[in-house]
C-alpha positions as CSV (number, residue, x, y, z in Angstrom):
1,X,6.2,-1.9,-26.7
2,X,2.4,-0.9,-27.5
3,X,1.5,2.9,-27.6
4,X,-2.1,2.7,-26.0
5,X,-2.7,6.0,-27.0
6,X,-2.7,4.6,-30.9
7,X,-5.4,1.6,-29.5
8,X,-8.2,4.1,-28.4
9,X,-9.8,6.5,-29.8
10,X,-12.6,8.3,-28.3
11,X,-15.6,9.0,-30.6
12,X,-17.8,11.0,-28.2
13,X,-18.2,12.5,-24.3
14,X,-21.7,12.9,-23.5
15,X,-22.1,14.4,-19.3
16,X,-24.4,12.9,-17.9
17,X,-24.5,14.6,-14.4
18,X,-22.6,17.3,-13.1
19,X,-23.6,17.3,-9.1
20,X,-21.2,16.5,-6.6
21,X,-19.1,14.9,-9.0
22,X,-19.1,14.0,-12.9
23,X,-20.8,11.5,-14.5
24,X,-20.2,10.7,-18.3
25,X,-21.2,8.3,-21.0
26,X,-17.7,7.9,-23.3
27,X,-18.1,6.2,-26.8
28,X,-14.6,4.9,-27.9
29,X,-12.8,2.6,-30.4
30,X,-10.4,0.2,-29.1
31,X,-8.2,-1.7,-31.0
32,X,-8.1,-5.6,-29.4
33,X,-4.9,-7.5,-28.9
34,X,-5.8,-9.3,-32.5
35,X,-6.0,-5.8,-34.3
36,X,-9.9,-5.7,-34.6
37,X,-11.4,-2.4,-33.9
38,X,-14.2,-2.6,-31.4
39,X,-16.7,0.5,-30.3
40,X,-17.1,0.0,-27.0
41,X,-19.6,2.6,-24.1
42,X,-18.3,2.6,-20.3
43,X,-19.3,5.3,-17.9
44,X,-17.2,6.9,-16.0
45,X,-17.3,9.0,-12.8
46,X,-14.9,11.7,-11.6
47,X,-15.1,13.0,-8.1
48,X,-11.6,14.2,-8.2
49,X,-8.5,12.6,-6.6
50,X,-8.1,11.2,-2.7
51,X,-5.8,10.7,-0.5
52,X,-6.1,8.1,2.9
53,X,-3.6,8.2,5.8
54,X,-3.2,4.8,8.7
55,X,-1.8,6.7,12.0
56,X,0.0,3.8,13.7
57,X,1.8,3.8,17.0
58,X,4.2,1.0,16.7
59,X,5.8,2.0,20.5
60,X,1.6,0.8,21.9
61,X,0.9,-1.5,18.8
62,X,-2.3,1.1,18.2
63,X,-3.4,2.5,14.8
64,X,-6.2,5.4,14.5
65,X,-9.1,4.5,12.6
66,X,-12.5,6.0,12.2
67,X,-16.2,4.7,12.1
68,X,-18.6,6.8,9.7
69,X,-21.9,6.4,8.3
70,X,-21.7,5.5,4.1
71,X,-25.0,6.2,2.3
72,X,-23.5,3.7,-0.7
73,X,-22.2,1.1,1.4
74,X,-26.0,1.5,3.4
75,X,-27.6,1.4,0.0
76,X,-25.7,-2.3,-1.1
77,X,-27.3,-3.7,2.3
78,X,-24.0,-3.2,4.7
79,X,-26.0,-1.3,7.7
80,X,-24.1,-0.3,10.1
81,X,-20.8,2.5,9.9
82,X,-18.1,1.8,8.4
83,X,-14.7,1.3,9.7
84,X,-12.1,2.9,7.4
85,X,-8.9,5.0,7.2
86,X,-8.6,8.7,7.7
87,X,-9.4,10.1,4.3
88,X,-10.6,13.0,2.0
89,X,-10.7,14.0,-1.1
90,X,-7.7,16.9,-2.2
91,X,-9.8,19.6,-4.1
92,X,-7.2,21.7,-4.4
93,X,-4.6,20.5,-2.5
94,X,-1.2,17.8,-2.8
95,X,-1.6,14.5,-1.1
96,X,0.2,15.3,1.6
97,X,-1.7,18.9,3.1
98,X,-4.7,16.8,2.4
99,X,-4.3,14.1,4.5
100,X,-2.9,16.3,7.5
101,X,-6.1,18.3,7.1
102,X,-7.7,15.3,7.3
103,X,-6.1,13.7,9.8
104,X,-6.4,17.2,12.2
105,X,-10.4,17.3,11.3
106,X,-11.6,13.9,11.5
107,X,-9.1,12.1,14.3
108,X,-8.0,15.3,16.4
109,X,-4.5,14.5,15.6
110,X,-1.8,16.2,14.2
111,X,0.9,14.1,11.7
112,X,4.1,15.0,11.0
113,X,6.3,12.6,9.0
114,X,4.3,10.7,6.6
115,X,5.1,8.1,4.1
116,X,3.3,7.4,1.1
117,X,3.4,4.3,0.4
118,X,1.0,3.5,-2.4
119,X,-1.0,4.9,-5.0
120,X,-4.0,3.0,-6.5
121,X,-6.8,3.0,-8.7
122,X,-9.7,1.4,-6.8
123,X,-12.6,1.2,-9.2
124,X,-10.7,1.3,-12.5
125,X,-13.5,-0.1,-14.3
126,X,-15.6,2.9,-13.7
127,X,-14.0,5.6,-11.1
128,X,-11.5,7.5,-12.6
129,X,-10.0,8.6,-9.0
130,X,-6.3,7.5,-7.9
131,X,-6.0,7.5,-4.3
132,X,-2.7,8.4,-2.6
133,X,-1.9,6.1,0.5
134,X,0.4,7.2,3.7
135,X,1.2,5.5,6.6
136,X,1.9,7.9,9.3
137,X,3.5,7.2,13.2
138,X,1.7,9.4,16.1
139,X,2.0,9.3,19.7
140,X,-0.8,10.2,22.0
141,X,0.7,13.7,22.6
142,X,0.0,14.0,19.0
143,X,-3.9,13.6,19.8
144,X,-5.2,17.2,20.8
145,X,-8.9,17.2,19.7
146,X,-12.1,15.0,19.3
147,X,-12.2,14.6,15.9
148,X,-15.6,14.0,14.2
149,X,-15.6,16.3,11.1
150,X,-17.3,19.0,9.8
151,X,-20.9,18.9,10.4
152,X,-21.4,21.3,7.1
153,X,-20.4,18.3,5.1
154,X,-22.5,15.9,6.9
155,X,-19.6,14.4,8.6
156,X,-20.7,12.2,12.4
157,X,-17.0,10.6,12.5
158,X,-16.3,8.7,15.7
159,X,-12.5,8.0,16.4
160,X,-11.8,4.5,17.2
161,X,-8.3,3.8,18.7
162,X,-7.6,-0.3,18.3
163,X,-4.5,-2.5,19.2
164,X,-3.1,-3.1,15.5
165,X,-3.7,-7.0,16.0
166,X,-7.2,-6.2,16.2
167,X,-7.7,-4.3,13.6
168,X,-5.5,-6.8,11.5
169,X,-8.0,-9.3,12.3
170,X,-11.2,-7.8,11.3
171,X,-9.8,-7.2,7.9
172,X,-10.2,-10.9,7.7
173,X,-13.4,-11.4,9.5
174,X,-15.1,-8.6,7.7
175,X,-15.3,-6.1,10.3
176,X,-13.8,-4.3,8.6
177,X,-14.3,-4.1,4.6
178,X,-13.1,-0.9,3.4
179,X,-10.2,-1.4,0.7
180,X,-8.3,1.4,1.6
181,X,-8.2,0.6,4.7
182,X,-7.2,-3.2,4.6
183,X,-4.4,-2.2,2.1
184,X,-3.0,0.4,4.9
185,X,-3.2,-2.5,7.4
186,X,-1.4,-5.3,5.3
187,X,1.1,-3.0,4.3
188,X,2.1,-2.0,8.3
189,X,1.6,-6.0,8.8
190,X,3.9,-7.0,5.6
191,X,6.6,-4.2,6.4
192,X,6.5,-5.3,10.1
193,X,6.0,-1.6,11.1
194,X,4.9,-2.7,14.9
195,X,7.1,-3.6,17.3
196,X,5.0,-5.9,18.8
């Protein structure tokens, strides 16, 4: 079995930017699959790790979602909110107090019991964040508040309660395009998680 910590060895770490997250040039030596050495550059960024929850009803065939404004997504032409998962970054917390925070701040709803059920890489090429996924059940007792976010962090979150067929379907028809998000609804389709 191949120790990939003997195929790479990192010459230099140069930060780039050090705003809201960090941004650094790496210079390493890898050692290809035919034994040559290669210097290769990548850049990576490092916003620290996050952690998305899907709140699904399966007793009303509903899931939770939220639509938010993303600068980046604006930025590569996709104009209008987007239409994602419950999610935050943990700072210092585990996956699981994160994503209850989350779920309390930007859906008004509080989650007891919730299931991770994956844990991904989801822009391994450049983004060295690993995003913890949970699928968690709520009832509409469970909703309490509005939701929206904080304002402080420039959060205008509108809760969007959808039958789960819906939702299924505009992870097809590119309604909805987050990854995160049509992972979490493939998962409660492939698991059969509904009960209709």
């Amino acid at each position: 079995m191949t120790d990939w910590n003997d195929r790479v060895r990192i010459v230099e770490t140069t930060p780039l930017s050090r705003n809201w997250g960090k941004l650094d040039r790496n210079v390493f030596d890898y050692q290809r699959s035919d034994g040559i050495w290669q210097r290769q550059t990548r850049e990576t960024y490092d916003r620290g790790d996050g952690a998305a929850v899907l709140a699904y009803d399966p007793d009303r065939s509903t899931v939770l979602l939220i639509r938010q404004f993303r600068f980046p997504a604006y930025k590569r032409g996709h104009g209008e909110p987007l239409i994602e998962a419950c999610a935050g970054l943990l700072d210092a917390d585990d996956p699981v107090t994160c994503i209850r925070k989350e779920a309390e701040e930007e859906m008004g709803v509080t989650i007891d019991t919730p299931e991770e059920v994956l844990v991904s890489f989801m822009s391994p090429g450049s983004v060295v964040e690993k995003l913890h996924l949970f699928v968690a059940r709520y009832r509409p007792g469970d909703r309490h508040g509005t939701g929206g976010g904080h304002e402080a962090e420039g959060e205008d979150i509108e809760v969007l309660e959808l039958p789960f067929a819906e939702a299924l379907a505009m992870s097809f028809d590119g309604r909805i395009c987050d990854a995160k998000t049509i992972m979490l609804l493939h998962y409660v389709a492939l698991k059969g998680l509904m009960r209709r």
